[in-house]
Each structure stands twice: as structure tokens, then as C-alpha cells.
C-alpha angles and dihedrals in degrees: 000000000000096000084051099048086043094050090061103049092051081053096055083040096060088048103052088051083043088055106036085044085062097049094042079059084240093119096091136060116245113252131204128176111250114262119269112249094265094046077057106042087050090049092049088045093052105039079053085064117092110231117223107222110189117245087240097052089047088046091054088037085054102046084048090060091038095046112089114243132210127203083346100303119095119264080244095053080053099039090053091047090059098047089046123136085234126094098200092048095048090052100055093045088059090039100053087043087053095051108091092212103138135094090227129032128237124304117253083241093057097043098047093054092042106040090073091052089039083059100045089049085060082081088059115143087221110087084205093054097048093052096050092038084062097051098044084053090058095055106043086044073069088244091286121147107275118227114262094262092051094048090049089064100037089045104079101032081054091055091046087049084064095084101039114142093236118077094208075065101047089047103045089044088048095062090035094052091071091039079064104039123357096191112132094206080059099034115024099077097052100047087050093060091043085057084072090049109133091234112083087209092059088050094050092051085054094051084047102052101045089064073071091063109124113224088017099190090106093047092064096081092042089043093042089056087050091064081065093058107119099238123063093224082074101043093043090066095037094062090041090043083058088051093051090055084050107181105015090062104054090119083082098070102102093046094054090047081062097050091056079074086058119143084225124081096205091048095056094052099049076050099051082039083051090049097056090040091063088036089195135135090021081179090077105024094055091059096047102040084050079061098051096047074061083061124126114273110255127240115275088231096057098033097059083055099046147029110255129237083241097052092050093048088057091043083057098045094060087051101068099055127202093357097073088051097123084060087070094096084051094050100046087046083058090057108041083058102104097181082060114106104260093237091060094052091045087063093043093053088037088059095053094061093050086044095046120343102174087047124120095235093047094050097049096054092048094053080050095052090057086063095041115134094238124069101221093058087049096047089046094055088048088053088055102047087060097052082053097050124174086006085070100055086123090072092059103097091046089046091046085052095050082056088077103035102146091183116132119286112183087137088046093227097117084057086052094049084050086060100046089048090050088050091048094054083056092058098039103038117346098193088054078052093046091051093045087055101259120168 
């Protein structure tokens, strides 16, 4: 089901370049006529000539290649932008170090030789430069925990970045606050105004954040209140903010039962995800989580790009153990669907054997799963025989089987699917691996 809904959307993929590459007039390849003889004889004349280059031009040429670069600029283009006279130009250097736009982060060249001019731009006389220097020092200190001495200097511009005009501001200085000081008693206060902010992605960075708060017991009520914000971009980070916190915010669990009831697809499963992270009052949790694995089926399109409220359910599930063990019908039912997104049935087989793994039920799907029609649940089962060992001996003769599946690979998942079965004979019984040939 999931190679084949995968397939097609490479496919549409490689058109739409295919397309947009041909109107961009990029289809072709660019064609000159070749050069005349004497055009010829003089380039070859000339490439014969040594050219003189001057020490001062290949020093320069030499400290460019040795000097780190960031978005295609060198670090000392950007350096010398930060400490100019200039206001305005201060103020887009720091800006455009601030914007997390690219694909990859900074190199650990150009962060090394930017973080100590990002904090001494922190001492900036231009409120707007401050706030976006520390931002940008957050980020190109790769979001890690700055040393005392650090945070006592970020703190307060960060407080101050809180009630920037800009949202992108107010957003960015939200998530960055708790990378610099987790204490509630400093914290706390100003994420939960923010949580009243009029922009919905404010308030998200704030739901986000508070999940940071160390201890996070304080932050429950605050993060509870959240799951009643009207839009679910708000109610998806604040269940997953209480899962975050795990224990301390088992309080929550009736309000995240009730989340898994969500009109939103992606609220109810932070909220089942939430459920399995605090992994209290089974007794409640097991009966509701059952319903929602009785949940519609999701759209494809929204699914491949998400995880589903069914497959979370499942995930959380497994995650309380033994406890969730009359959810094992449910479960099996999950995984003999074969119309189910397979990532949804490898969760839900996954879960069994964290709920019961020497179980009947459990050992027959497994062995099931090894015959499944398509190669990652397969694979999957395999994986998980191994992790049983011994206690899956009952799976040998289908593993031993898979050893020989002559069935077409042109994706090369049914020789991936050879090799897991051939690990998992090592783990269960190593002389049955040793007489199938495996090494």
C-alpha cells in the first residue's frame, strides 16, 4: 500500500521538476558553435603562457578559501556588517543571522568565528538589533544550553524580544527563552502571556516551549488551558508539551482523553502521543485509546505527511505494557487490515510485542507478518523477532523460508527483508541459522 502511494508521488515529483525545468528554459542543453582554428591556435597560445599572479593577490585568494562562509558570503563580510556605523545595516545583518531559512544550519567554522560578535552585539544601542543578535546567537550556538555567564546576558534581551512588534520575533524569542533558563519562577510568567498573544504562531511557540520547563509541574494548569485555544496549531504543541513533562503532568489525563475527540486530526494524536508519554491511570487511558484505534481512517494526502490519530493510539498503547493487554484484539484487528497504512500496522504489531510478546495472539501475527504482502511489515516482524530471541522460536521455519524468497527486487527490499530474517535466526537459534547458510 505505502511503496505504491509513494511511488506515485516521486513520480508526480519528477514531472513537475520536469515541467517547471522547461518553462524555466532549463530542458535543453546550451549549444555554441565550436571555435574557428585561429580562435584555437591563440587559446592554446595563450593557455601555454604562465600567468604571473602577485603575492598579495594569492594571499588574499588563499585567506578567501581558508575563511569560513555563510549563506555564500564570508563570516568577515558578515562580522563587518554587524559592527557598521550604520543602524540599518546593522539591523539586516542580525536579521538575516536570526531567520532560520536554510535547509542546513551553520557550519561549525562559521559559528565559531560569529557567536563572540553575535554577543557583543548583544551591547548593541539598537533595541532591534539586540533582540535579533540574540536570536541569531541561539541559533548558531545550535540551540545547545549556554554557559551562566552567557544566559545572564541573553536573559533579559530575550525578555525584552517578547513584545516585539513582529510575530516572527515574539515566536522565535519565545522557543529560544527556555534553551537559555528553564526555571519556572523566570519563565513561566512570560510564556503564559504570550499564550494570549493574537498570533496563533506566538501562541504555538509558547505551547511549545513550556513542554522545556524544568521541573514542569507548574507549567500543567497553564498547558491544560492551552488544549482549549481555538486553533489546533495551538492545541497540537500543548499535548505534546504535557507529554514532554511525562509523569508530573498526569493530572492531564482526562483532559487529553478528551482531546482524542479533537476535531482536529492532528490534536487528537499529540494527545494519544501524550497518553502513552506519561504512561498513568492505565485504567482510563487503555479504554479510550482502544476507541480511537476505531477512528476514521485518515485521508492518504495528510497521512504521508503526518503521523495519524490511529497510529499514535497504537505507539501509546505499546507503551503502557502489560497494562493495555485487553487492547490486543484491537490491535491484531489493526494489522490484519490490509487496507490500513502500513505504518500504521507496523505500530500496531510493534505494540503487541511490547504489550505481550509471548503471547498466542502475538506469535501468530507475527508469524503472519512475516508473510505479509508488503516487504516493510515483513521486515518489521523479522526486526522484532530478533529483539525476542529465543522467545520467538516459533517464527524459524517461516524465517528459514523467507531465506529463499525468489520473488522480484528491483527495489531491493525483498533482499533486505533476506538479511533481517537471517539476523533474526542468529538471535533466535544459531545452529537452524548455521544449517540455512547463514553467515
Amino acid at each position: 500500500m505505502s511503496r505504491l502511494l509513494w511511488t506515485i508521488a516521486v513520480s508526480l515529483g519528477y514531472l513537475l521538476s520536469a515541467v517547471t525545468l522547461q518553462a524555466a528554459g532549463q530542458g535543453e542543453e546550451p549549444w555554441d558553435p565550436p571555435p574557428r582554428a585561429a580562435e584555437r591556435k591563440e587559446s592554446a597560445q595563450e593557455s601555454a603562457q604562465p600567468k604571473k599572479v602577485s603575492v598579495a593577490l594569492r594571499r588574499s585568494i588563499a585567506a578567501d578559501n581558508e575563511t569560513p562562509t555563510f549563506r555564500g558570503q564570508s563570516v568577515n563580510t558578515w562580522i563587518a556588517d554587524l559592527k557598521d556605523q550604520d543602524v540599518a545595516v546593522r539591523r539586516e545583518a542580525a536579521t538575516a543571522l536570526a531567520q532560520s531559512i536554510d535547509k542546513a544550519g551553520p557550519s561549525d567554522q562559521a559559528s565559531k568565528a560569529l557567536l563572540p560578535v553575535l554577543f557583543d552585539t548583544l551591547k548593541d544601542t539598537d533595541t532591534a538589533v539586540r533582540r535579533q543578535a540574540a536570536l541569531g546567537w541561539v541559533r548558531f550556538n545550535r540551540n545547545r544550553r549556554p554557559q551562566e555567564q552567557e544566559a545572564q546576558v541573553l536573559l533579559p534581551v530575550l525578555l525584552d524580544a517578547l513584545h516585539d512588534s513582529a510575530w516572527s520575533v515574539r515566536q522565535q524569542a519565545g522557543f529560544s527563552l527556555v534553551i537559555v533558563n528553564r526555571d519556572p519562577k523566570v519563565v513561566l510568567a512570560p510564556l503564559t502571556k504570550l499564550l494570549k498573544d493574537s498570533d496563533q504562531r506566538v501562541r504555538a511557540s509558547a505551547a511549545g516551549a513550556l513542554g522545556a520547563v524544568d521541573p514542569g509541574a507548574a507549567a500543567v494548569p497553564v498547558l491544560i488551558g492551552a488544549l482549549d485555544d481555538e486553533s489546533a496549531d495551538v492545541r497540537t504543541p500543548a499535548a505534546g508539551s504535557l507529554g514532554r513533562l511525562g509523569e508530573p503532568a498526569k493530572v492531564a489525563v482526562p483532559r487529553l482523553i478528551a482531546a482524542l475527540k479533537d476535531s482536529a486530526p492532528q490534536v487528537r494524536s499529540s494527545a494519544a502521543d501524550a497518553l502513552g508519554a506519561i504512561r498513568s491511570e492505565a485504567k482510563a487511558i487503555v479504554p479510550a485509546l482502544i476507541h480511537a484505534l476505531k477512528g476514521p481512517r485518515e485521508p492518504v494526502a495528510w497521512a504521508l505527511h503526518s503521523n495519524t490519530p490511529r497510529a499514535s493510539a497504537a505507539w501509546a498503547l505499546g507503551r503502557l505494557g502489560s497494562a493495555a493487554k485487553t487492547a490486543v484484539p484491537a490491535l491484531v484487528k489493526i494489522l490484519n487490515d490490509e487496507d490500513e497504512y502500513d505504518f500504521v500496522r507496523k505500530s500496531a504489531l510493534k505494540s503487541l510485542v511490547e504489550i505481550d510478546p509471548e503471547g498466542e495472539k502475538t506469535q501468530a501475527s507475527l508469524i503472519a507478518a512475516l508473510k505479509d504482502k508488503e516487504a516493510e511489515v515483513q521486515w518489521t516482524a523479522a526486526e522484532l523477532c530478533a529483539g525476542l530471541g529465543p522467545k520467538a522460536k516459533a517464527a524459524v521455519p517461516t524465517l528459514i523460508a523467507l531465506l529463499t524468497d525468489d520473488k522480484d527486487d528491483e527495489d531491493g527490499y525483498v533482499g533486505y527483508v533476506r538479511f533481517c530474517a537471517g539476523q533474526a535466526l542468529k538471535k533466535i537459534d544459531h545452529e537452524a541459522a548455521k544449517k540455512a547458510g547463514v553467515q
